[in-house]
C-alpha positions as CSV (number, residue, x, y, z in Angstrom):
1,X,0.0,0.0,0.0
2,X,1.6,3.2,-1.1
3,X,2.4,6.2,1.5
4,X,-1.1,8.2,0.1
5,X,-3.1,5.3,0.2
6,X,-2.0,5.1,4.2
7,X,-3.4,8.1,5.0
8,X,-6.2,8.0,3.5
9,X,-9.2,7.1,5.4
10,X,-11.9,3.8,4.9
11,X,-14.0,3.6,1.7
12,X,-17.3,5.0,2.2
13,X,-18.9,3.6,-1.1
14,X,-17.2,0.9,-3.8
15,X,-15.5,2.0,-6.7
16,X,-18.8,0.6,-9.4
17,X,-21.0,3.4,-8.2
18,X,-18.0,6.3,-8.8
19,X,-19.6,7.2,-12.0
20,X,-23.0,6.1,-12.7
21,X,-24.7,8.9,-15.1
22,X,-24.7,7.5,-18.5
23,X,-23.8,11.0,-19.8
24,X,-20.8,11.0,-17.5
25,X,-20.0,7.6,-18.2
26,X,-20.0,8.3,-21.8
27,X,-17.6,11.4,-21.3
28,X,-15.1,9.3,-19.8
29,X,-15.3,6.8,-22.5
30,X,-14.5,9.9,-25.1
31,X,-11.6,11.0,-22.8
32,X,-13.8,14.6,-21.9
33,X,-13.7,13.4,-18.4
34,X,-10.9,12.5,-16.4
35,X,-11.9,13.0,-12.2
36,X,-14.9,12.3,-10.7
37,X,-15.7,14.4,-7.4
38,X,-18.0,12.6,-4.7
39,X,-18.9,13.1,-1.2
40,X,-17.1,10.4,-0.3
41,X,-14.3,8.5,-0.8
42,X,-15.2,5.6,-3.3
43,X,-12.0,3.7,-4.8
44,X,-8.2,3.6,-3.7
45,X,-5.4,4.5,-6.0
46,X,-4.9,2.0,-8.5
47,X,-8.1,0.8,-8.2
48,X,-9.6,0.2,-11.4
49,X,-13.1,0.9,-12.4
50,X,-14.2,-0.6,-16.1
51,X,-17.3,0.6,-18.3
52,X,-18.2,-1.2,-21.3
53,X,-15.5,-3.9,-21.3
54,X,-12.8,-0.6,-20.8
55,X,-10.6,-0.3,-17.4
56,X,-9.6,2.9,-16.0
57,X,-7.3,3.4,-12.7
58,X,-7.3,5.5,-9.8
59,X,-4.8,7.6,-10.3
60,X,-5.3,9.8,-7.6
61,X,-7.6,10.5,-4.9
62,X,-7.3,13.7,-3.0
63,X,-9.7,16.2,-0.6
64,X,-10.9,19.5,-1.8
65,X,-13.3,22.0,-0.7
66,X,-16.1,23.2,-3.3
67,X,-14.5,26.5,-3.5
68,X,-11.0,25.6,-4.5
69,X,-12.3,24.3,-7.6
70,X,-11.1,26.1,-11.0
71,X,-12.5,25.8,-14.4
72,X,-9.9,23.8,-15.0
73,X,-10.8,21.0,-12.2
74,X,-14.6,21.4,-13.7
75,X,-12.9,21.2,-17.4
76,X,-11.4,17.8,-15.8
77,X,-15.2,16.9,-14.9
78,X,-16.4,16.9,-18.5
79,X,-17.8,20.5,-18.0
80,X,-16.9,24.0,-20.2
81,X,-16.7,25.8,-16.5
82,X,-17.1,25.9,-13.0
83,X,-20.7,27.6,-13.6
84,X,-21.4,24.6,-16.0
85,X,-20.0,22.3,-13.1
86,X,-22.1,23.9,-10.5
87,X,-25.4,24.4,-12.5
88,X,-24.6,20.2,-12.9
89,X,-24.1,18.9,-9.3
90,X,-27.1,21.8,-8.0
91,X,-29.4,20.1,-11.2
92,X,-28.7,16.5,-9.8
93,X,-29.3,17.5,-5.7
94,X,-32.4,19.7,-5.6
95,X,-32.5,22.0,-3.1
96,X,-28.6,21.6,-1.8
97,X,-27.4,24.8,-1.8
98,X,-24.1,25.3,-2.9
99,X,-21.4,25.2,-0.5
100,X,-17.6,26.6,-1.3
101,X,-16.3,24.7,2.2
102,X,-18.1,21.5,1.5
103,X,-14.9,18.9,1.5
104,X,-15.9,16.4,-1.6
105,X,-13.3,13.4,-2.6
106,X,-11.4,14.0,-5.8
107,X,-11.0,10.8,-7.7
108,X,-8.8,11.3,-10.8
109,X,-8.5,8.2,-13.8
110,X,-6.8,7.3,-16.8
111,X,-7.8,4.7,-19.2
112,X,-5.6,1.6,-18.8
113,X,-4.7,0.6,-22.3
C-alpha cells in the first residue's frame, strides 16, 4: 500500500458506483472526463473501475473544498466551467445549496490501455 493510500481514510462507497450517469460515463469513455468528485471516498489509487469492457485506474484520490475548484478542475469533470460544473451537481441534488467549504473526494482516472 503506497504512503497516500496510508493516510487515507476507509472507503465509504465501492469503486462501481464512482460514476454512474450515463452522460458522465460516456464522457469518460471519449476522454472529456478524467476526475470524478464525490462526497465520499469511493475507490483507492490504482483501483480500477471498467465501463463497457474498458478499465480505468485511480490515479489519484485527494480532498478539496467546493471552492478551490477552478475551471480547469470542472474542465477535468467533462464541463466548459465551474458555472457549468455547479449548475450540474445543483441540477442532480435539488434544493442543496451550494457550499464553497463542503470537503468532496477527488478521484482522478486514466484509461488503462
Amino acid at each position: 500500500m503506497s504512503t497516500e493510500q496510508q493516510q487515507l481514510p476507509p472507503k465509504t462507497c465501492e469503486i462501481d458506483r464512482l460514476i454512474t450517469v450515463e452522460e458522465d460515463i460516456q464522457k469518460v469513455l471519449n476522454g472529456q472526463k478524467t476526475a470524478q468528485r464525490r462526497n465520499g471516498r469511493y475507490a483507492d489509487i490504482g483501483e480500477i473501475w471498467e465501463a463497457q469492457g474498458r478499465r480505468f485506474e485511480i490515479v489519484n484520490v485527494y480532498a478539496q473544498s467546493l471552492g478551490e475548484m477552478t475551471d480547469e478542475h470542472a474542465q477535468a469533470e467533462g464541463m466548459e466551467s465551474m458555472e457549468a460544473y455547479k449548475n450540474y451537481i445543483l441540477s442532480m441534488h435539488k434544493g442543496m445549496p451550494w457550499v464553497p467549504q463542503m470537503k468532496v473526494w477527488v478521484h482522478e482516472l486514466k484509461e488503462v490501455k
